[in-house]
RODO-2510 file (C-alpha; in nm, 4 decimals, decimal comma):
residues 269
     n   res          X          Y          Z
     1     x    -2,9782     0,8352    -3,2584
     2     x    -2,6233     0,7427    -3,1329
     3     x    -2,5160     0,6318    -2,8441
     4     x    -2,5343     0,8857    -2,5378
     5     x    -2,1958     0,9684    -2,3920
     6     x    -2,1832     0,9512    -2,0327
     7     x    -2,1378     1,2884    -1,7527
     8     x    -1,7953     1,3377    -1,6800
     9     x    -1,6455     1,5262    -1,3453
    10     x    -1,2645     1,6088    -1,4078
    11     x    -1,0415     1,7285    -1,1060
    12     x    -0,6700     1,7647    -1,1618
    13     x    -0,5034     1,7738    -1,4590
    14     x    -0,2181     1,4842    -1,4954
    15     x     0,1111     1,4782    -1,6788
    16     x     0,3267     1,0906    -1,6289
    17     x     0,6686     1,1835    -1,7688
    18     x     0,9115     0,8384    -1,8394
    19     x     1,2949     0,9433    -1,8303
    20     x     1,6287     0,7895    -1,9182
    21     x     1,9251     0,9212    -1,7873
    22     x     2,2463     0,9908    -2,0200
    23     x     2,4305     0,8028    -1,8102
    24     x     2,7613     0,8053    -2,0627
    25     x     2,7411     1,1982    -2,0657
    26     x     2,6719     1,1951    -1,6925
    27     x     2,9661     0,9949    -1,6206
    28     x     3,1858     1,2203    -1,8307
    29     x     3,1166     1,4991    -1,5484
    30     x     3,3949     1,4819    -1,3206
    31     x     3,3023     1,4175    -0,9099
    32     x     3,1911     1,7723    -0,8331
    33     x     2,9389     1,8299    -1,1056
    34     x     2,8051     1,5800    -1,0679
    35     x     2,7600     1,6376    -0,7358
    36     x     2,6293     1,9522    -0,7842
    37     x     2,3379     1,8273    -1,0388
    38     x     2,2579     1,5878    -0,7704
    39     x     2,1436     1,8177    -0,5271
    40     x     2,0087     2,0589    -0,7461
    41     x     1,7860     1,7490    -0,9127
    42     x     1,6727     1,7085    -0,5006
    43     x     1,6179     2,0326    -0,4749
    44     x     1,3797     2,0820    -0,8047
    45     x     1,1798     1,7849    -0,6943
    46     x     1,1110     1,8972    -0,3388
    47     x     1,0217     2,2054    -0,4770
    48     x     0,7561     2,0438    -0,6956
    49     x     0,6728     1,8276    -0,4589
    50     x     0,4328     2,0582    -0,2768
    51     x     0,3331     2,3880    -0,5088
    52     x     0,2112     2,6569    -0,3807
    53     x    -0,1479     2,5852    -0,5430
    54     x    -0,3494     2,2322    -0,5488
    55     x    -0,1794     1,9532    -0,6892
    56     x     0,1830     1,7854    -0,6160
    57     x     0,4616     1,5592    -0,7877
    58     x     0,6626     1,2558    -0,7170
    59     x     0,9644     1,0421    -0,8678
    60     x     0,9615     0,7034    -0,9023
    61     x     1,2676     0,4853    -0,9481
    62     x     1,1860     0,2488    -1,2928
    63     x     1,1799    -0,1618    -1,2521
    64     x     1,2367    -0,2521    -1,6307
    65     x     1,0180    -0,0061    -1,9018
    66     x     1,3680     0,0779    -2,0409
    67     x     1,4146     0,3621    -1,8727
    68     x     1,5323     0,4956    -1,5210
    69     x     1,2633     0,7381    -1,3867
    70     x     0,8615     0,8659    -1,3884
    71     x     0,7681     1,1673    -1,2679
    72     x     0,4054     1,1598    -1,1877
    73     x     0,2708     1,5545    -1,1794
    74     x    -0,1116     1,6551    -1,0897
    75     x    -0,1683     2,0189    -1,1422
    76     x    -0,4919     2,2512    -1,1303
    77     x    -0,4573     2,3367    -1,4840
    78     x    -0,2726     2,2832    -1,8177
    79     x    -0,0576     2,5783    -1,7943
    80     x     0,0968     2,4800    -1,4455
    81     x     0,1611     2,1344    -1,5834
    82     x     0,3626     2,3206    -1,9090
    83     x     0,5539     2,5025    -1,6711
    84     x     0,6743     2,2036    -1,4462
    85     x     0,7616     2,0385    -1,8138
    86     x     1,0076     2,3753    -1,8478
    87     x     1,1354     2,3231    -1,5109
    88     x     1,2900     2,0471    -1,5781
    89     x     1,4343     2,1265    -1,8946
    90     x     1,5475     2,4289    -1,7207
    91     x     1,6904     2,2948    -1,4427
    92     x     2,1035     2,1393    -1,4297
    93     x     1,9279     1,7960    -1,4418
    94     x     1,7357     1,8698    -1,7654
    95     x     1,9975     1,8359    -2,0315
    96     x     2,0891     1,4437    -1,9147
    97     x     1,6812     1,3843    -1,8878
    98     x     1,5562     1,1544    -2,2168
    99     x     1,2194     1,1304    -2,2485
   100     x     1,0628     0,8072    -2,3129
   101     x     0,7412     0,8848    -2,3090
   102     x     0,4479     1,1196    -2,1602
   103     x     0,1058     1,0937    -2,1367
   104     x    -0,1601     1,4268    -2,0127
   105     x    -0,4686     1,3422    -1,9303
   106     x    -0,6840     1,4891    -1,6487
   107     x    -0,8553     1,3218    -1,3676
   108     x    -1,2178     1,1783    -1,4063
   109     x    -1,4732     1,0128    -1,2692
   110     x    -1,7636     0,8312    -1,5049
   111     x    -2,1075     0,9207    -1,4448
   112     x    -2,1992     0,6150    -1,6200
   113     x    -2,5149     0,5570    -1,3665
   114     x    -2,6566     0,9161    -1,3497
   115     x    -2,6370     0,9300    -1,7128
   116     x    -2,8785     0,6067    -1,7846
   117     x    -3,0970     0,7473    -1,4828
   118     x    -3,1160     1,0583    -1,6616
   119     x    -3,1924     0,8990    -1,9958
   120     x    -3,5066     0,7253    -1,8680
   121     x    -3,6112     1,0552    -1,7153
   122     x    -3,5941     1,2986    -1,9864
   123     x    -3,5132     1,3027    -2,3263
   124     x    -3,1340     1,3878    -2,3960
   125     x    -3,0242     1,7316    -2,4756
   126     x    -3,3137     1,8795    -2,2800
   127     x    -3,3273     2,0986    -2,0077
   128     x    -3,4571     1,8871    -1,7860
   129     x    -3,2160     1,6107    -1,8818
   130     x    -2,9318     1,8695    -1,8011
   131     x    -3,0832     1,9698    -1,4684
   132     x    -3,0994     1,5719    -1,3521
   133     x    -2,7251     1,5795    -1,4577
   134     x    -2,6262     1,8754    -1,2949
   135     x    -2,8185     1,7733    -1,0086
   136     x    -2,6356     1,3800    -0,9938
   137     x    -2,3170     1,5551    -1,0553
   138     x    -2,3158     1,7987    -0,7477
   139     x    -2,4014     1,4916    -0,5038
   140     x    -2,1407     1,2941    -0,6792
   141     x    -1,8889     1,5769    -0,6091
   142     x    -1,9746     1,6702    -0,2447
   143     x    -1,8631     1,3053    -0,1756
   144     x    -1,5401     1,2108    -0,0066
   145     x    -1,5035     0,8986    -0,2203
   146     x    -1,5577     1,1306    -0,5240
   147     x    -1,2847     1,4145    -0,4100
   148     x    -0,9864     1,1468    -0,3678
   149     x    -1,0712     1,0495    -0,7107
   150     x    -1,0238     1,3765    -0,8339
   151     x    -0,8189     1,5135    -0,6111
   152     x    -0,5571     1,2351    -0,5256
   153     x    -0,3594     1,1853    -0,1753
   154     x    -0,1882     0,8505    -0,1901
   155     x    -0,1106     0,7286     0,1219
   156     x     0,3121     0,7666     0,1653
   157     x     0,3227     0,3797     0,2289
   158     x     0,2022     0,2953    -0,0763
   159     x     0,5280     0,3103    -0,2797
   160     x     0,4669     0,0752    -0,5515
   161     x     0,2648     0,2126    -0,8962
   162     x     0,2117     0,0845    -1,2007
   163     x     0,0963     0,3390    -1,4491
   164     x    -0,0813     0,2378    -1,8123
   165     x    -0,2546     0,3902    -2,0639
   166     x    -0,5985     0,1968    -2,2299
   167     x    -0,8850     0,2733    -2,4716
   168     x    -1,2311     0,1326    -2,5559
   169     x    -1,2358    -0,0871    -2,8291
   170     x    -1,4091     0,0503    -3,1327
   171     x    -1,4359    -0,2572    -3,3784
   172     x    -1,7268    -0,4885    -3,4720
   173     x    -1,9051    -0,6359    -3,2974
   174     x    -1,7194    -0,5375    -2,9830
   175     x    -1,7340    -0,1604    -3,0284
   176     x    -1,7913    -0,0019    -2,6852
   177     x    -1,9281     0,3466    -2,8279
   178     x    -2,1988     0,1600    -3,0075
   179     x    -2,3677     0,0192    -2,6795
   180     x    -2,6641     0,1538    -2,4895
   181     x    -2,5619     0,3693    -2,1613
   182     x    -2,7278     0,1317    -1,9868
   183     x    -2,5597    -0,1365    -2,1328
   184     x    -2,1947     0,0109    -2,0749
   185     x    -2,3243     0,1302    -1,7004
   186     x    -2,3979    -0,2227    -1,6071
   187     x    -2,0897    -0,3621    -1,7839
   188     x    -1,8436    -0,0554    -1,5597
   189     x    -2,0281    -0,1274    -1,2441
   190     x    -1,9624    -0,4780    -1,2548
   191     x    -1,5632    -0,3340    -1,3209
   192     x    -1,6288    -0,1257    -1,0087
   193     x    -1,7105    -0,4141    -0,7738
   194     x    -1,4195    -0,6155    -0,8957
   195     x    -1,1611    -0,3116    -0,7895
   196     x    -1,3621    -0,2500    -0,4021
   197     x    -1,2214    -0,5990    -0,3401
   198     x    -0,8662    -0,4763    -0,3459
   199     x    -1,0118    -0,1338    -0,1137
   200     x    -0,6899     0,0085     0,1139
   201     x    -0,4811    -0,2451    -0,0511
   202     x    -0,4942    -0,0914    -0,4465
   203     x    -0,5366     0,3409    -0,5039
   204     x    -0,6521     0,3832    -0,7881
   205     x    -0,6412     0,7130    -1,0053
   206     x    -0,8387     0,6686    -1,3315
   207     x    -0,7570     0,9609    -1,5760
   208     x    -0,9275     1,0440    -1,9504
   209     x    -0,7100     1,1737    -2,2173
   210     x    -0,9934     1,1380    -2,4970
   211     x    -0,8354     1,4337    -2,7197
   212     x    -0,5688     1,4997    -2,5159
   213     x    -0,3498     1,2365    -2,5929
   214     x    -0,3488     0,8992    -2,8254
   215     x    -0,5092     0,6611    -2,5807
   216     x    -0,8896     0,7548    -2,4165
   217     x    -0,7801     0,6842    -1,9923
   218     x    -0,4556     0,6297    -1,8225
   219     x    -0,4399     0,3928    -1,5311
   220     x    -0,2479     0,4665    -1,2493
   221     x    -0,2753     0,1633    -0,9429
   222     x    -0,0482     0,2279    -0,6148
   223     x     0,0135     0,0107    -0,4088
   224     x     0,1927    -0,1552    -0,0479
   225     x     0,2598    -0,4529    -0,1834
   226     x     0,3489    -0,5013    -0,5720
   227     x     0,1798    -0,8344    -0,6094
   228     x    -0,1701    -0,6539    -0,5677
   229     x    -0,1408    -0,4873    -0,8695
   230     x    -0,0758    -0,8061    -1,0494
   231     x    -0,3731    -0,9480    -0,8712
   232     x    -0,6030    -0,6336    -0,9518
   233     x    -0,5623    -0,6171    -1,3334
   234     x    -0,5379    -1,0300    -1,3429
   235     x    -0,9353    -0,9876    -1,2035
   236     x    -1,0064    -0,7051    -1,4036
   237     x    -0,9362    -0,8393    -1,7052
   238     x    -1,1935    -1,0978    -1,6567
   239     x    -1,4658    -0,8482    -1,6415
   240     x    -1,6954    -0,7988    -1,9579
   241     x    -1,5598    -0,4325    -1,9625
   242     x    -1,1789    -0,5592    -2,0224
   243     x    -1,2027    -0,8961    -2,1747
   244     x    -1,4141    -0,7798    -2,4986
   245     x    -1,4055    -0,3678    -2,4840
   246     x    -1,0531    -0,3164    -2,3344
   247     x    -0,7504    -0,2245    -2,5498
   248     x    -0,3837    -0,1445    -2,3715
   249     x    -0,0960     0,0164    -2,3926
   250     x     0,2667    -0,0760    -2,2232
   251     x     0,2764    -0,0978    -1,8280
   252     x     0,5465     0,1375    -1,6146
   253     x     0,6420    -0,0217    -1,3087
   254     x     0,8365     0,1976    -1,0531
   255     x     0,8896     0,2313    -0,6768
   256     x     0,8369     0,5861    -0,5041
   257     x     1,1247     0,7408    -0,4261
   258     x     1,2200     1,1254    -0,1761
   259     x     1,3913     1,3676    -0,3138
   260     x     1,6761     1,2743    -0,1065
   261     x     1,6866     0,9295    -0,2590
   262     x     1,6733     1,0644    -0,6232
   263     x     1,9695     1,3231    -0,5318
   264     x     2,1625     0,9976    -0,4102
   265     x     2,0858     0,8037    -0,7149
   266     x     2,2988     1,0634    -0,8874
   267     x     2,5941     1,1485    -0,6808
   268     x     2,9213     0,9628    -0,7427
   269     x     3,0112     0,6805    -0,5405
***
């Protein structure tokens, strides 16, 4: 038999868009375009900022990455992220917007622990498996800690992200999706004790993208202070779950920004 997959719960769906601006066609504008884009660029983020459904968006001005901005979007569905992509290809903004790079996942939390419980329980696939499942996965829900996980609010101070994507290494020996879910549960919740050291200091907001983009999670850490995210993945990646299973992609680094600041950016001087 192969290797049982572990429960899933998924909350918001996720879109991290990585711009460059034209800044030679930009410049070309003369004073009061450019102006004008400005505050119409302001006035399309506020906008997104707070939708009239769940979810809500934010800019972040880019330290190196080779690019200028990410937009990070969380949406109730798909279709609501699409349209925020059309927005701002719609909007005056748009046409001076490169992208660099997106990633869509959704948000998710790993039911790593309910799934070996279940396992020892019932045989998997059965109805009585499924009913333990169901059951772990409405507690699991119903919990605060749960519902920020799916359902992010990052506190406004924390202005400092860092946003990667990673997948589970799938060569021998080391291939993650090969291992017993009671192996992999005791390998993730010794990952989970090693990120409750950095609690109120690091937010975390895991997200999978297993068939929904190339890489299987996106990592997004925010944070007061930018040397705790250094600190964070430097520990991390000592952990079983990193050091042999962990593969990465490249690392964004930005700092949050208003719409007011992002309208500046843009104005002349």
């Amino acid at each position: 038999m192969s290797a049982l997959p572990p429960a899933t719960l998924e909350g918001w769906y996720a879109l991290h868009q990585i711009f460059s601006l034209d800044w030679l066609a930009f410049h070309r504008l003369d004073a009061g375009e450019r102006t004008r884009i400005a505050e119409a660029a302001g006035e399309i983020l506020t906008e997104l900022a707070a939708p009239s459904r769940g979810g809500w968006s934010a800019a972040f001005q880019m330290v190196g990455g080779g690019a200028d901005w990410m937009l990070i979007h969380f949406r109730e569905t798909p279709d609501e992220l699409a349209e925020v992509q059309l927005r701002l290809r719609r909007s005056a903004i748009g046409p001076y917007l490169k992208l660099e790079y997106d990633f869509v996942s959704v948000t998710e939390a790993g039911l790593y622990h309910a799934t070996a419980e279940a396992s020892r329980q019932a045989d998997p696939g059965t109805d009585e498996y499924r009913k333990i499942i169901e059951e772990h996965a409405a507690a699991e829900r119903a919990s605060p800690h749960v519902k920020l996980r799916l359902y992010p609010q990052v506190p406004e101070e924390m202005r400092y992200v860092s946003f990667y994507p990673m997948t589970k290494r799938r060569v021998h020996p080391d291939n993650w999706y090969t291992l017993p879910v009671e192996e992999r549960n005791r390998l993730m919740r010794e990952h989970g004790y090693t990120g409750r050291n950095f609690a109120n200091r690091i937010y975390q907001v895991i997200t999978g993208s297993v068939g929904l983009d190339d890489w299987e999670w996106g990592v997004t850490l925010f944070a007061r202070d930018a040397l705790d995210i250094k600190r964070i993945v430097t520990d991390m990646r000592y952990d079983e779950a990193s050091s042999r299973y962990g593969e990465f992609g490249s690392f964004y680094t930005g700092i949050r920004i208003t719409p007011e600041a992002w309208a500046a950016a843009l104005r002349p001087e």
